[in-house]
C-alpha positions in Angstrom: 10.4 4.0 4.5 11.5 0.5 4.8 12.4 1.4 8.1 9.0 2.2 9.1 7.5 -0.8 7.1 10.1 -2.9 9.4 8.3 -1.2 12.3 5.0 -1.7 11.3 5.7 -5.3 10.7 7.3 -6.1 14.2 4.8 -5.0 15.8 2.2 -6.3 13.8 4.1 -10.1 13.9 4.4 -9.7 17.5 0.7 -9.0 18.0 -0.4 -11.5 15.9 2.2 -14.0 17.3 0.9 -13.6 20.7 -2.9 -13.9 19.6 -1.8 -17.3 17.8 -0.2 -18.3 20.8 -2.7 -18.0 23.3 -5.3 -19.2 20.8 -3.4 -22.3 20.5 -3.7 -23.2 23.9 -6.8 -21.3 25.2 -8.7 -20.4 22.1 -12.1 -19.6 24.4 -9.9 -16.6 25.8 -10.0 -15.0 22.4 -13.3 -15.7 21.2 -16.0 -13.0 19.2 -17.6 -11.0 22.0 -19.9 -10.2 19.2 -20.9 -13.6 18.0 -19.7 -15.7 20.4 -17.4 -17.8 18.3 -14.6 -19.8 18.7 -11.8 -20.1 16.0 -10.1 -23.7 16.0 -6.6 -24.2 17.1 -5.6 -24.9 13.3 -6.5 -21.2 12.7 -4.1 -19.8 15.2 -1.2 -22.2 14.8 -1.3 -20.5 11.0 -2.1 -17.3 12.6 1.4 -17.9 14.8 2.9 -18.8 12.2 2.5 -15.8 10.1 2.9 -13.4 13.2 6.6 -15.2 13.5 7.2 -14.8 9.9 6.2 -11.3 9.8 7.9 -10.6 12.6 11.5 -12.4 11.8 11.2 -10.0 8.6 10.1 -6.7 10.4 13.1 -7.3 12.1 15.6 -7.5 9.1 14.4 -4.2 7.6 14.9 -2.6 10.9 18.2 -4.4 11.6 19.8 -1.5 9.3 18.7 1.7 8.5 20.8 2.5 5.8 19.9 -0.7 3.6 16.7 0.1 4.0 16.5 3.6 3.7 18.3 2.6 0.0 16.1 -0.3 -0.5 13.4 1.7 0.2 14.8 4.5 -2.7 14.6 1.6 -5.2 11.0 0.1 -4.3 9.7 3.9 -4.7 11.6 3.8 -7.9 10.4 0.5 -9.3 6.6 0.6 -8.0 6.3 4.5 -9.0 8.1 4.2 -12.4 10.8 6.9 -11.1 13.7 4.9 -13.4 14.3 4.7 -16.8 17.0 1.8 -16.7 16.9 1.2 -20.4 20.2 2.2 -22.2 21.0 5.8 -23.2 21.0 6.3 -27.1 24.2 7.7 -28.5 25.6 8.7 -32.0 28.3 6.6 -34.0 30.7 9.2 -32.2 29.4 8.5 -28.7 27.2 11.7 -28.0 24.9 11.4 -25.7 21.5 11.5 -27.7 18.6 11.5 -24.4 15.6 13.5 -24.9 14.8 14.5 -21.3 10.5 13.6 -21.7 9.2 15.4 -19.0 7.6 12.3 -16.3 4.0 12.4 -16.3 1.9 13.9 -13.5 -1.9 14.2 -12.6 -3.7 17.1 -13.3 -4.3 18.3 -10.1 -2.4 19.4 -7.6 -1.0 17.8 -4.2 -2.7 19.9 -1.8 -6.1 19.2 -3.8 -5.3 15.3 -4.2 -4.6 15.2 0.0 -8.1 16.8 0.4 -9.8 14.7 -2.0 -7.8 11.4 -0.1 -9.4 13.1 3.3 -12.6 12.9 1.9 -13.1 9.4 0.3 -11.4 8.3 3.6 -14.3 10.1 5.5 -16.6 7.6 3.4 -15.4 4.3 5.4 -16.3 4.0 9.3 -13.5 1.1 9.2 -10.6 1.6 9.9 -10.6 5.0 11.7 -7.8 6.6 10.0 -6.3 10.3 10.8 -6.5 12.9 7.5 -3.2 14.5 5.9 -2.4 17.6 7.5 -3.5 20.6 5.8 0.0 21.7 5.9 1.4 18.4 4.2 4.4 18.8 1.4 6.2 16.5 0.0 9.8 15.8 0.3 13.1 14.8 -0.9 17.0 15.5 -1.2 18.5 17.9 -3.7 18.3 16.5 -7.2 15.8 13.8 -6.5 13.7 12.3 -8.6 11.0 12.1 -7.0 9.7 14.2 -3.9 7.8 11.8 -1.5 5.4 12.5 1.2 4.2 9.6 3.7 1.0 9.4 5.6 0.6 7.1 8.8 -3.5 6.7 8.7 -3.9 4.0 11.4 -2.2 1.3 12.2 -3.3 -0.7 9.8 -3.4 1.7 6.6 -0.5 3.8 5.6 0.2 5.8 2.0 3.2 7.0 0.4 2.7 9.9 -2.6 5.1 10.7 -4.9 5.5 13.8 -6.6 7.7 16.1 -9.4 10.1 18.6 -7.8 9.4 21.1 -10.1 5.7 21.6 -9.5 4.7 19.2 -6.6 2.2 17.8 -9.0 1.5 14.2 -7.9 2.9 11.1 -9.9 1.6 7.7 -8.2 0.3 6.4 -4.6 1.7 3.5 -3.0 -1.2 2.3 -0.1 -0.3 -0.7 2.6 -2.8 -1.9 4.2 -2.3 -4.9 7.2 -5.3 -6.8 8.0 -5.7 -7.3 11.7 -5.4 -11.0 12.7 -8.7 -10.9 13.9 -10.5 -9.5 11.3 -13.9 -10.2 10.3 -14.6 -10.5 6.7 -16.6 -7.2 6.9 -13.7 -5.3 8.1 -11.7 -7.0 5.7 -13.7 -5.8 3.2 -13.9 -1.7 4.5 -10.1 -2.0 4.7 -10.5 -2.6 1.1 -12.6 -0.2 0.5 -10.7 2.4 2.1 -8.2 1.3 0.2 -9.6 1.5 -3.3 -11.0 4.8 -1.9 -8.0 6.3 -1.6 -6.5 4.5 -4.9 -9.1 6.3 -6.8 -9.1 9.9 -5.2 -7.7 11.2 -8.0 -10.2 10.8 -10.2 -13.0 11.0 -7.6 -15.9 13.3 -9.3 -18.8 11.1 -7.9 -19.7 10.7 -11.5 -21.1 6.8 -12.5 -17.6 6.5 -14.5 -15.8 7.2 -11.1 -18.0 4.9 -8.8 -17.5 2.3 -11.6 -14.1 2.3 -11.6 -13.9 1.8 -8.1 -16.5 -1.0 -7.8 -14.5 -2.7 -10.9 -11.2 -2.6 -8.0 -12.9 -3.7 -5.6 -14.4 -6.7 -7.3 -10.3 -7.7 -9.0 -9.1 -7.2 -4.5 -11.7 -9.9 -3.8 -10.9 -12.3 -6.6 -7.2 -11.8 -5.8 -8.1 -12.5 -2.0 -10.0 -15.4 -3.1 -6.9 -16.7 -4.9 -4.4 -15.7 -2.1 -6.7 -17.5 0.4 -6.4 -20.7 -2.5 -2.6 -20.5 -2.4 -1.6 -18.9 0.4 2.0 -19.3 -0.2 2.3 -17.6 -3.3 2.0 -13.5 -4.2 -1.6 -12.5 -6.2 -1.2 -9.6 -7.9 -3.4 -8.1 -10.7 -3.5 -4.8 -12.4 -5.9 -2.9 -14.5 -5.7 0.5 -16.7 -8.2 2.9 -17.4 -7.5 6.7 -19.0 -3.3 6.3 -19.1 -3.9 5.2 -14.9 -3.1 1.8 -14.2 -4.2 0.4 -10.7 -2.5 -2.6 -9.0 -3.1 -4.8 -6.1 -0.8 -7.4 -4.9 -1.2 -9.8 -1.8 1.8 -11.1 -0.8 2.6 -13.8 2.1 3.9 -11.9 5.2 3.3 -8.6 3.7 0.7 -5.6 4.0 -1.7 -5.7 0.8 -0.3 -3.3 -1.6 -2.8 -0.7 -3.8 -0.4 1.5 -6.4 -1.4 4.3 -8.7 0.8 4.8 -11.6 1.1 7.1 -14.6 1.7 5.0 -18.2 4.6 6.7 -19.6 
């Protein structure tokens, strides 16, 4: 998956490094057909900036495979809570006490959770984004912990879902979502949306409680943008838990916007 994050981030860097580029030197070229407007040279000299930066590091995670393809195992592990890396309890004698606790999953199952994502998707005009395949499963090697399925939805919003091997029953959502350079705030904002959309599937019932919850998400994105756009430099991340289900965003310099679903264990 890093592999494919490295992808998405070279091409991404690249794009953006050649808007900043040209902006630098002939902003009028790249002006709003819409409005007319005319971004300064200060904008894309930060916008080349961050193209080079993001490109540099799509790069490195595509440089090897392997590395990330294991880096990629431990990020799913960390962000989904697929590790337990606390100690294992043992007797004076040294026998191994662990109490296998089955992992927690969501009530539902994956095939209903990718129709439900289809549908809050079909919610947003922005970004147009392809639905899971009815045929989706997810995936993984023998003796995994967690099966994995990955969804491409455009080019600027892409998913990962985790699941149990036993049942297929889902167990968090990892969303990445890369602002185009050029980006109004509007758009900005439906990414978000599509975003939080998605985030909340699970619980989607179109009950107030649901479209609460989401409106509460959408609200902690913005502040966190506000603060990211404050201190560009350094990560904003927030969380927020509601009915065992924590939600978290984090911005992070260089990096698609993160969205994760997890299960409190």
């Amino acid at each position: 998956m890093m592999f494919i994050i490295g992808i998405l981030l070279f091409l991404l860097g690249l794009a953006m490094a050649v808007a900043g580029f040209i902006g630098i030197f002939a902003p009028k070229i790249l002006k709003d057909r819409k409005t007319g407007e005319i971004q300064t040279r200060g904008f894309w000299a930060k916008s080349l900036a961050l193209g080079l930066a993001m490109f540099v590091g799509g790069s490195l995670l595509m440089g090897d495979d392997n590395e990330a393809k294991q880096t990629a195992a431990d990020t799913k592990a960390e962000t989904l809570q697929a590790d337990d890396s606390a100690p294992k309890p043992t007797s004076e004698k040294g026998y191994d006490l662990t109490v296998n606790t089955p992992k927690k999953e969501l009530p539902i199952s994956f095939e209903e959770l990718s129709k439900r994502i289809n549908s809050q998707m079909a919610l947003f005009d922005y970004p147009k984004t392809k639905p899971i395949p009815k045929n989706a499963q997810p995936s993984g090697e023998k003796g995994s912990v967690n099966l994995v399925y990955q969804h491409t939805a455009s080019e600027s919003l892409s998913m990962i879902i985790s699941a149990s091997p036993e049942n297929k029953k889902p167990r968090g959502i990892l969303i990445l979502a890369a602002p185009d350079s050029n980006s109004n705030g509007a758009e900005l904002l439906g990414l978000f949306g599509k975003s939080i959309a998605i985030l909340t599937a699970p619980v989607a019932d179109d009950s107030a409680k649901s479209k609460e919850l989401a409106a509460k998400l959408l609200k902690m994105s913005v502040k966190l943008a506000e603060d990211f756009n404050k201190n560009p430099e350094e990560q904003a991340k927030d969380s927020y838990t509601e009915d065992g289900i924590t939600y978290g965003i984090a911005i992070t310099p260089g990096m698609p916007v993160m969205f994760s679903l997890s299960l409190e264990e």
